[in-house]
Backbone as a printed PyTorch tensor [residue, N CA C, xyz], in Angstrom:
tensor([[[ 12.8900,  19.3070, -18.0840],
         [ 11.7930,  18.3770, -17.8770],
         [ 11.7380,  18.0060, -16.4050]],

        [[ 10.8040,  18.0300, -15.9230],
         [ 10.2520,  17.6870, -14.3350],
         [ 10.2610,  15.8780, -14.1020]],

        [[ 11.1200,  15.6640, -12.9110],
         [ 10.9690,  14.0840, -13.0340],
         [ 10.1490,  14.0680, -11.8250]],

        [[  8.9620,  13.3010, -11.4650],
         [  8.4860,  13.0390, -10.2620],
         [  9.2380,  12.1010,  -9.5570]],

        [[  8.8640,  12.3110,  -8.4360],
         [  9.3080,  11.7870,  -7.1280],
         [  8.6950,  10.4840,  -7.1150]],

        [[  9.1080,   9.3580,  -6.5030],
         [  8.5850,   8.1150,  -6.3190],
         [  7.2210,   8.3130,  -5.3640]],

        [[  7.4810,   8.8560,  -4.3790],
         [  5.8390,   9.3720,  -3.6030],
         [  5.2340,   9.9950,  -4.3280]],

        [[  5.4860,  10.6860,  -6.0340],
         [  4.5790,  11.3180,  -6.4100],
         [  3.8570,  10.2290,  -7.0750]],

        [[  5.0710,   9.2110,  -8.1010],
         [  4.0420,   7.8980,  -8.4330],
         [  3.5320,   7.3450,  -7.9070]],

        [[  3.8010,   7.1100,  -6.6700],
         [  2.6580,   6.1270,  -5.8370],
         [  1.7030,   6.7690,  -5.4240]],

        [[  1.8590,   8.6010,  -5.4290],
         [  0.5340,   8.6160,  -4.8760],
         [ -1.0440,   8.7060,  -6.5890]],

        [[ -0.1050,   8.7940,  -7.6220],
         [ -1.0280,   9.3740,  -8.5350],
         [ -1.4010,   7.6170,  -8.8750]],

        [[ -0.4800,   6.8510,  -8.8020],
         [ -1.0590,   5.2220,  -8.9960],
         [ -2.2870,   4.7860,  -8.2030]],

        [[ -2.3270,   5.4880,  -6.4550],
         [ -3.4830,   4.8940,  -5.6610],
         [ -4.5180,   5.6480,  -6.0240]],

        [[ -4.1340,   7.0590,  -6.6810],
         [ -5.4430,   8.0120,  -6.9930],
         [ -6.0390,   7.2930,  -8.0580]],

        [[ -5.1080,   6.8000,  -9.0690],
         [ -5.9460,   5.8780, -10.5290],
         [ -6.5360,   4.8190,  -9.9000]],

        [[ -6.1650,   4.0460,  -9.2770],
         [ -6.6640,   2.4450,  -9.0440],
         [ -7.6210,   2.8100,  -8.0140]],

        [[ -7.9130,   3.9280,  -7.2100],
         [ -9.3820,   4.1020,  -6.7110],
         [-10.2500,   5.0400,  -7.0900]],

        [[ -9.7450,   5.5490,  -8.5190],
         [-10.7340,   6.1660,  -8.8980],
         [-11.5160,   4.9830,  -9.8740]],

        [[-10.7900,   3.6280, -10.5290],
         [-11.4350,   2.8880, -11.2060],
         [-12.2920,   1.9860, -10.1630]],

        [[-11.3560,   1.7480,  -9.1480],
         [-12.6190,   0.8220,  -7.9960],
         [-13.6720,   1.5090,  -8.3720]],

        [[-13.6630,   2.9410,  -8.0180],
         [-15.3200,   3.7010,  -7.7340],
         [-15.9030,   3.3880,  -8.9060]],

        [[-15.0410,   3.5330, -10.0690],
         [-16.1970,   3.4440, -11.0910],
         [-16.2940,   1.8810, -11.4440]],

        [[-16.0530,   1.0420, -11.1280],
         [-16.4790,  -0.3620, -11.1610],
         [-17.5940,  -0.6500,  -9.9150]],

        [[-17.8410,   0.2970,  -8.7370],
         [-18.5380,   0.2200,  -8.0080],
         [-19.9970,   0.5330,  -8.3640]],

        [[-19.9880,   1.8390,  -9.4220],
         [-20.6810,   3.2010,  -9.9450],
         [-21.8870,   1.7460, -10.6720]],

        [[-20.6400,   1.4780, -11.6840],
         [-21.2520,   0.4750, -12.8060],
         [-21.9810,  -0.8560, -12.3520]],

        [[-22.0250,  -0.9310, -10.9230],
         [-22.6940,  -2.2290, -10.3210],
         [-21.4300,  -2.8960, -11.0220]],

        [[-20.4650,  -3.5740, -10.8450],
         [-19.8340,  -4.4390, -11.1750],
         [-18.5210,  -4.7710, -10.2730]],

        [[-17.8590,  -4.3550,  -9.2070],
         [-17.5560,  -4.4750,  -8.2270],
         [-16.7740,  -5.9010,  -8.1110]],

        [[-17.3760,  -6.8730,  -8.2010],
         [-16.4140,  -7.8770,  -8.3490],
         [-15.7510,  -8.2360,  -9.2260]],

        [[-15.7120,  -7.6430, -10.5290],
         [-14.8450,  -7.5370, -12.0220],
         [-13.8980,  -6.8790, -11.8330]],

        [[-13.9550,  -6.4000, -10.7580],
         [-12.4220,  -5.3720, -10.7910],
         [-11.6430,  -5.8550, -10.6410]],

        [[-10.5930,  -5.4460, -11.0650],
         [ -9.0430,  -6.3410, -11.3460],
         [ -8.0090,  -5.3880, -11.7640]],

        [[ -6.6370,  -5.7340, -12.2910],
         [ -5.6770,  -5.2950, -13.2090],
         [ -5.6290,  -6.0450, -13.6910]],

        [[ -5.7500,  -5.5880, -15.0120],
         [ -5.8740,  -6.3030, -16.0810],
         [ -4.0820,  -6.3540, -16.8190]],

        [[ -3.8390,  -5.1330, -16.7790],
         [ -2.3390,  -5.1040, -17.7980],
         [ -2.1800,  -3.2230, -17.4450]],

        [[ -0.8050,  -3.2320, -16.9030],
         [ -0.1000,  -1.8760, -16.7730],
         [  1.2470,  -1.8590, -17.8800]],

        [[  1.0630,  -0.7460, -18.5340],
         [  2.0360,  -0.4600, -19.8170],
         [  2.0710,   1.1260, -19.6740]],

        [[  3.4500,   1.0910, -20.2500],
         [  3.7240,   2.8160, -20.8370],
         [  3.3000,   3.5850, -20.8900]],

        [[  1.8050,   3.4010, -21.8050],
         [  0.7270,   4.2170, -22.1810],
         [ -0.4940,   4.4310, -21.2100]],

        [[ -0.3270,   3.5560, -19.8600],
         [ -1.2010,   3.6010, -19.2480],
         [ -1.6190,   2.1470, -18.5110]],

        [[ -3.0120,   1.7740, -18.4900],
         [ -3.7730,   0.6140, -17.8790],
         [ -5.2460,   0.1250, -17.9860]],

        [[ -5.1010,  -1.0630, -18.1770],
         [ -6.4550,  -1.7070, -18.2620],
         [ -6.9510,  -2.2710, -16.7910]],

        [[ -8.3230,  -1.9830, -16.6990],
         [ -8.6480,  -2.7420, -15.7170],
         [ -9.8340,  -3.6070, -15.4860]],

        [[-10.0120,  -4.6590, -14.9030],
         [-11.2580,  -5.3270, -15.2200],
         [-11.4130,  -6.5960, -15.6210]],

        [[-12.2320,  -7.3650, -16.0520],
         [-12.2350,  -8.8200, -16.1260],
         [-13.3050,  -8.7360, -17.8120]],

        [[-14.5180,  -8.9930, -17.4140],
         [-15.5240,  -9.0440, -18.6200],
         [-15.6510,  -7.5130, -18.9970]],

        [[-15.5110,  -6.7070, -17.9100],
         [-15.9420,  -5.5440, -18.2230],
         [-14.3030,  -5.0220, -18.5650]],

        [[-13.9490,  -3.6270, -19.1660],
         [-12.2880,  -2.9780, -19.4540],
         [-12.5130,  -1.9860, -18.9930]],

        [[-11.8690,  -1.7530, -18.6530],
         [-11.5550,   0.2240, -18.0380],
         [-10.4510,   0.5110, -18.7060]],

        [[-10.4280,   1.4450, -19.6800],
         [ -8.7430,   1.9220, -20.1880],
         [ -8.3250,   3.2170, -19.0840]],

        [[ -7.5140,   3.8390, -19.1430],
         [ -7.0430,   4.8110, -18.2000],
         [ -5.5490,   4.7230, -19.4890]],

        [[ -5.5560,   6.4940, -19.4540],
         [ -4.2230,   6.8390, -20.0130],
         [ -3.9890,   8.3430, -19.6850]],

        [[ -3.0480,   8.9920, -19.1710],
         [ -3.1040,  10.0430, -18.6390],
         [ -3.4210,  11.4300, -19.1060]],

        [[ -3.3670,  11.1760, -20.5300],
         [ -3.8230,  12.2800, -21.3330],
         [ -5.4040,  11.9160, -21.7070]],

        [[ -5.9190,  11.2790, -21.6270],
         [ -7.4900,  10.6740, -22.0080],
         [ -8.5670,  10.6880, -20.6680]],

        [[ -7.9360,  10.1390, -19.6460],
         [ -8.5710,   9.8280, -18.0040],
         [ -8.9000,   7.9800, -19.0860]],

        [[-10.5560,   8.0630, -18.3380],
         [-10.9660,   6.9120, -18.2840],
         [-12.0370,   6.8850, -19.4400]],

        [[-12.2220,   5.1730, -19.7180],
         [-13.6280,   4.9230, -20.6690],
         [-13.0950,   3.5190, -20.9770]],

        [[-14.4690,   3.0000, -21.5020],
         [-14.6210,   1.4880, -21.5100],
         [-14.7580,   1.1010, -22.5080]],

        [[-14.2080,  -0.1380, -22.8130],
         [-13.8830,  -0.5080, -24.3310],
         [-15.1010,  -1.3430, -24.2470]],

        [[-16.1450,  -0.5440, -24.9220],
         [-17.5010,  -1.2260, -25.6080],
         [-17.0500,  -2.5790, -25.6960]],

        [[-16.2250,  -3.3460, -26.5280],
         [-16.3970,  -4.5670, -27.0220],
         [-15.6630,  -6.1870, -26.1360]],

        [[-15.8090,  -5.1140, -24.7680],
         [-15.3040,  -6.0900, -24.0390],
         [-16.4990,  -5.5270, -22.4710]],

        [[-17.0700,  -4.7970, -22.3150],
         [-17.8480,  -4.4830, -21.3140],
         [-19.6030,  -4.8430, -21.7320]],

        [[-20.3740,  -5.0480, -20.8330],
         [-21.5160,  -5.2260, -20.3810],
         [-22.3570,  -4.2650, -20.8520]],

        [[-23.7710,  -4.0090, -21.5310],
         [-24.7700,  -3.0680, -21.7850],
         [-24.9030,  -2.1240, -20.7240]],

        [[-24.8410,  -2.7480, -19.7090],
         [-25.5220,  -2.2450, -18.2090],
         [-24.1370,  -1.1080, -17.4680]],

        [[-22.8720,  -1.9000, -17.8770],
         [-22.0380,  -1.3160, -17.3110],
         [-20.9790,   0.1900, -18.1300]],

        [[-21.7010,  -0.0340, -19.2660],
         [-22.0290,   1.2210, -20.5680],
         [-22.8380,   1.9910, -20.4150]],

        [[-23.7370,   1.7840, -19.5800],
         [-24.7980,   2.5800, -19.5210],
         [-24.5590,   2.9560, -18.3970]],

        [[-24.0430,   2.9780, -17.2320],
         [-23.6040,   3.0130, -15.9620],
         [-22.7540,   3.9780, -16.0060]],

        [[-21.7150,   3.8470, -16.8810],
         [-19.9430,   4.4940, -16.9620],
         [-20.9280,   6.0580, -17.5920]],

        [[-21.5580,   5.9270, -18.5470],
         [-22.2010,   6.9790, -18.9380],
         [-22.7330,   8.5600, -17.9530]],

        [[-23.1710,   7.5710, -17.0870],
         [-23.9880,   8.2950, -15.6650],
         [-22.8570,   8.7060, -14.6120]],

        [[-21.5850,   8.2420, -14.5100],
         [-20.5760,   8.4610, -13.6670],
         [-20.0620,   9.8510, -13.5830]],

        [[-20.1660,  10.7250, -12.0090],
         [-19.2530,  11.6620, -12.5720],
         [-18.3370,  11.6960, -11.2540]],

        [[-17.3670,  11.8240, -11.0870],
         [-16.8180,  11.7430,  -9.8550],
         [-16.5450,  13.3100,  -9.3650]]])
């Protein structure tokens, strides 16, 4: 089994946390961005709006905590 390097986590951590900026940017929502909660399985990010992130999944937004607008936004995103 392959263990990464500590520069490899930090660099794949700044690649996650600015690939969700962008898409909190994407979604017009920009000032909701946050960390919400980092666990095992991954990370939430966000305030009214959620961003899940898990490394086998990427990203998507938990409908029942995000905005019409910012659902409809995440939809249109492609990086």
């Amino acid at each position: 089994m392959y263990n990464p390097t500590t520069n490899q986590l930090m660099d794949l951590g700044e690649a996650v946390l600015y690939e969700a900026m962008a898409i909190f940017d994407h979604c017009q929502a920009p000032d909701d961005f946050g960390i919400q909660h980092i666990h095992s399985e991954g990370a939430i990010f966000g305030g009214t709006n959620r961003l899940i992130w898990r490394p086998a999944q990427g990203f998507w937004p938990d409908p029942s905590y995000c905005t019409k607008r910012f659902l409809e936004k995440f939809k249109t995103y492609n990086p």
